[in-house]
C-alpha positions as CSV (number, residue, x, y, z in Angstrom):
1,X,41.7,4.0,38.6
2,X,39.8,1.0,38.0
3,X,37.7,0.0,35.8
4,X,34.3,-0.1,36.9
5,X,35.7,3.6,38.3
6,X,35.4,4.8,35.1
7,X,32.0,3.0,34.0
8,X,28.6,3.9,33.6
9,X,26.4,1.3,35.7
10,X,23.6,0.1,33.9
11,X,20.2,-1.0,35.4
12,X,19.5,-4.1,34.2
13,X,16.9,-4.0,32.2
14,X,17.4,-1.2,30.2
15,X,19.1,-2.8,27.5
16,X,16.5,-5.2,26.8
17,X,13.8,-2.6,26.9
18,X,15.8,-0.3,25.0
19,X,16.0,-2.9,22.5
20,X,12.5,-3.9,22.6
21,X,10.9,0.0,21.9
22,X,13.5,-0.3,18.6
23,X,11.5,-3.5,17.9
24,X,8.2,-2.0,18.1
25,X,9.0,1.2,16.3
26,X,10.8,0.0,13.5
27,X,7.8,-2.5,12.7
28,X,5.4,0.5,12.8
29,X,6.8,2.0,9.8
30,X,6.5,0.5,6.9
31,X,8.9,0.8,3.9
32,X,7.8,1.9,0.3
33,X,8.4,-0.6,-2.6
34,X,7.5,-2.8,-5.2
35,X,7.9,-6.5,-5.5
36,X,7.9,-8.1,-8.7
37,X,6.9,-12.3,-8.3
38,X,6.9,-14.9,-11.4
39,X,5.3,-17.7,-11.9
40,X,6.4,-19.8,-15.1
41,X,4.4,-22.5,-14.6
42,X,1.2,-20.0,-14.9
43,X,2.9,-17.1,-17.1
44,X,2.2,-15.0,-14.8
45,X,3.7,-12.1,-13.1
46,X,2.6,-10.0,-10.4
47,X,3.9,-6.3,-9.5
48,X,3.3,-5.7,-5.7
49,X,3.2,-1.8,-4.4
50,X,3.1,-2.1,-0.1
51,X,3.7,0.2,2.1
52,X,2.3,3.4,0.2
53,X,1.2,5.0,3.6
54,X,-1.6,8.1,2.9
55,X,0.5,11.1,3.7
56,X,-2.8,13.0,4.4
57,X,-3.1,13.1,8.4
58,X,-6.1,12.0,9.9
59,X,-7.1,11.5,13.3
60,X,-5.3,10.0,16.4
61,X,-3.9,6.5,15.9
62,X,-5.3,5.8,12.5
63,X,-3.2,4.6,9.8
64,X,-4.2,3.6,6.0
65,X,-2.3,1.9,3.3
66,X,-3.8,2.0,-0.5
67,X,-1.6,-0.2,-2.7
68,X,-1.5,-1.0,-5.9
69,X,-1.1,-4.6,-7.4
70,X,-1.1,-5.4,-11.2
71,X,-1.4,-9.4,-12.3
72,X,-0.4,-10.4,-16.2
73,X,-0.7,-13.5,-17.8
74,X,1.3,-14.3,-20.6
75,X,-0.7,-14.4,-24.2
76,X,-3.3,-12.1,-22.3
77,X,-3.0,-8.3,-23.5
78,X,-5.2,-6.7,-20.4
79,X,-3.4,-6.8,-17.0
80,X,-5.2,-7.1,-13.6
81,X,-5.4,-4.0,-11.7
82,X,-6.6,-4.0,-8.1
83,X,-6.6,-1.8,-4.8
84,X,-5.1,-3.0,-1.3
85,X,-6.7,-1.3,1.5
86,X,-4.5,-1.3,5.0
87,X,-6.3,0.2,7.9
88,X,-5.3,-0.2,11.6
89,X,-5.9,1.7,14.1
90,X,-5.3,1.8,18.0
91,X,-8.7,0.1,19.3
92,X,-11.6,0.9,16.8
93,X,-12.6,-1.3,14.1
94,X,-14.0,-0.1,10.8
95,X,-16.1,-3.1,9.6
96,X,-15.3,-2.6,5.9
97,X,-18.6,-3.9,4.5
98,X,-18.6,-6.2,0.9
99,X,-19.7,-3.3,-2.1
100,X,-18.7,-0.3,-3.5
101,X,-16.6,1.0,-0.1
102,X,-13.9,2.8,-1.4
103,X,-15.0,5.7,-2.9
104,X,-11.8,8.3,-4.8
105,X,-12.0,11.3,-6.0
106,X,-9.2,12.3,-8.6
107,X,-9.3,16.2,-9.5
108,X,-13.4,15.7,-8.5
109,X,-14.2,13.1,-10.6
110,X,-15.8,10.2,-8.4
111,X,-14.8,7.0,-8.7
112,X,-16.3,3.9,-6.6
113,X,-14.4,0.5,-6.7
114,X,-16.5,-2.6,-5.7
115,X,-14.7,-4.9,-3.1
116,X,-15.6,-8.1,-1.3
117,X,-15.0,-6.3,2.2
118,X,-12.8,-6.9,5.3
119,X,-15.0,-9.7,6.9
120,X,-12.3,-12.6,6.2
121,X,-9.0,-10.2,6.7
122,X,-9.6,-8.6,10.3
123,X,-6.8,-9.0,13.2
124,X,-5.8,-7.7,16.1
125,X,-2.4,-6.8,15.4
126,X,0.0,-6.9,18.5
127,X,1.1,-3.8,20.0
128,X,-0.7,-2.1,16.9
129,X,-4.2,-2.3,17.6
130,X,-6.8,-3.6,14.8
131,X,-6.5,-4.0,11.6
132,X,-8.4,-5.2,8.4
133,X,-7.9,-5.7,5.0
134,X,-9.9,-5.4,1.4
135,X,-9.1,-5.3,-2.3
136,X,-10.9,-3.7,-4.9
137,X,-10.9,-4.1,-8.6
138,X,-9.9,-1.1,-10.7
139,X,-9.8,-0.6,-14.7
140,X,-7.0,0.5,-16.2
141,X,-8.4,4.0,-17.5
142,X,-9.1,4.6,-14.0
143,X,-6.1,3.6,-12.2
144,X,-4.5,6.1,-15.1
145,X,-6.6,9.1,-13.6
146,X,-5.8,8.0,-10.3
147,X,-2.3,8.5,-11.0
148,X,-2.6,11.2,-13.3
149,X,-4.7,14.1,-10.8
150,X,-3.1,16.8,-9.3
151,X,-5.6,16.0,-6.3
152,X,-7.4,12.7,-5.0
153,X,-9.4,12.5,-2.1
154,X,-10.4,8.9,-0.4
155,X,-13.4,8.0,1.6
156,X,-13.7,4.3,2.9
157,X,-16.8,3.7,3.8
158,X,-17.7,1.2,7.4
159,X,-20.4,-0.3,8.4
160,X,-21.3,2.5,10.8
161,X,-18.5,5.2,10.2
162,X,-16.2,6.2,7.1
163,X,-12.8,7.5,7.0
164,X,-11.3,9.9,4.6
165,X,-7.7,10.8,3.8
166,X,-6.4,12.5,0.4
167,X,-2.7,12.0,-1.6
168,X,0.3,13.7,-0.2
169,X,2.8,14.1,-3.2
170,X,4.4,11.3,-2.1
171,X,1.5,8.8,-2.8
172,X,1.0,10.9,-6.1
173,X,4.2,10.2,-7.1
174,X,4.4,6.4,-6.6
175,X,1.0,5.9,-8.3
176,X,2.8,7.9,-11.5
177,X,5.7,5.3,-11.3
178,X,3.7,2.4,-10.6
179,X,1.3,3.3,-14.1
180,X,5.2,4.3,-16.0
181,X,7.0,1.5,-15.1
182,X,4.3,-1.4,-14.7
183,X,0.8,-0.5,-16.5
184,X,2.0,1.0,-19.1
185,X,6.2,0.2,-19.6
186,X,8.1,2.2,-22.7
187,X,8.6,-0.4,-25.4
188,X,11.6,-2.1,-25.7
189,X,13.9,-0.8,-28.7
190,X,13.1,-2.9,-31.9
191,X,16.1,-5.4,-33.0
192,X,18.3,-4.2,-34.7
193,X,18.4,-5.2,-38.4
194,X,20.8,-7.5,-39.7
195,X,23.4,-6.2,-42.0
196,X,23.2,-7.0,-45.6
197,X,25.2,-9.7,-47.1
């Protein structure tokens, strides 16, 4: 027997097109993390939260990212706290207007963060539709009830349309990390004292 007897034949083709859907697919969904960067020359240190992906299903070929980022500057006691807002979706744009566009609700309380809007961050992202981008400032003390309610609601409001999604437990529970280990970290153990002579 030989063999190309005992062979599969394969079109050509199918390989690279096999490899291509893999492509595509694996840059659709994104990875949770946080990156930490530092900058010496400027004291300053930034913790990075991407890929926190709404769990809350909406409709059709939407998709929204809210991410937390937190900037501190050494000899400053009050960090940075902002919002990164990642929509994309197959064909429709939202037109994220300058203002107070995102709107949260944690366990009902409202709270609206002011942004400069999506004007300068808008793309058509190949294979993956539209997309646009905006960041929001957020205090502290809200950011903590953010992370903190047992339920939180989103709206972000378009120039014709908004959107709404709320917190699955997973987004819950990376905001709760995010305010443990980067807004508000345990204090490091105090030295120890040095023995007496």
């Amino acid at each position: 027997m030989s063999a190309a007897a005992g062979s599969r034949r394969v079109r050509p083709g199918t390989t690279a097109s096999l490899l291509c859907l893999f492509v595509v697919l694996s840059g659709c969904v994104p990875r949770y993390g946080v990156k930490t960067f530092r900058d010496d020359f400027e004291g300053l240190t930034v913790h990075r939260m991407s890929g926190n992906v709404l769990d809350d299903p909406g409709r059709g070929g939407e998709w929204i990212e809210l991410n937390a980022e937190l900037r501190r500057v050494r000899g400053s006691d009050a960090p940075r706290l902002g919002m990164a807002l990642l929509y994309r979706d197959s064909h429709r744009w939202l037109y994220v207007p300058a203002g107070e566009t995102l709107l949260i609700l944690a366990d009902g309380e409202r709270i609206a963060l002011r942004g400069q809007g999506s004007s300068r961050s808008r793309r058509k992202a190949h294979l993956r539709g539209v997309e646009e981008r905006a960041v929001y400032g957020i205090s502290a003390e809200h950011f903590r009830r953010i992370a903190g309610a047992d339920t939180v609601r989103v709206r972000i409001l378009g120039r014709r349309e908004y959107v709404e999604r709320g917190f699955g437990e997973a987004n819950r529970q990376r905001m709760r990390e995010f305010v443990a280990t980067h807004l508000d970290p345990p204090a490091p153990p105090p030295a120890e004292a040095a023995p007496p002579p």
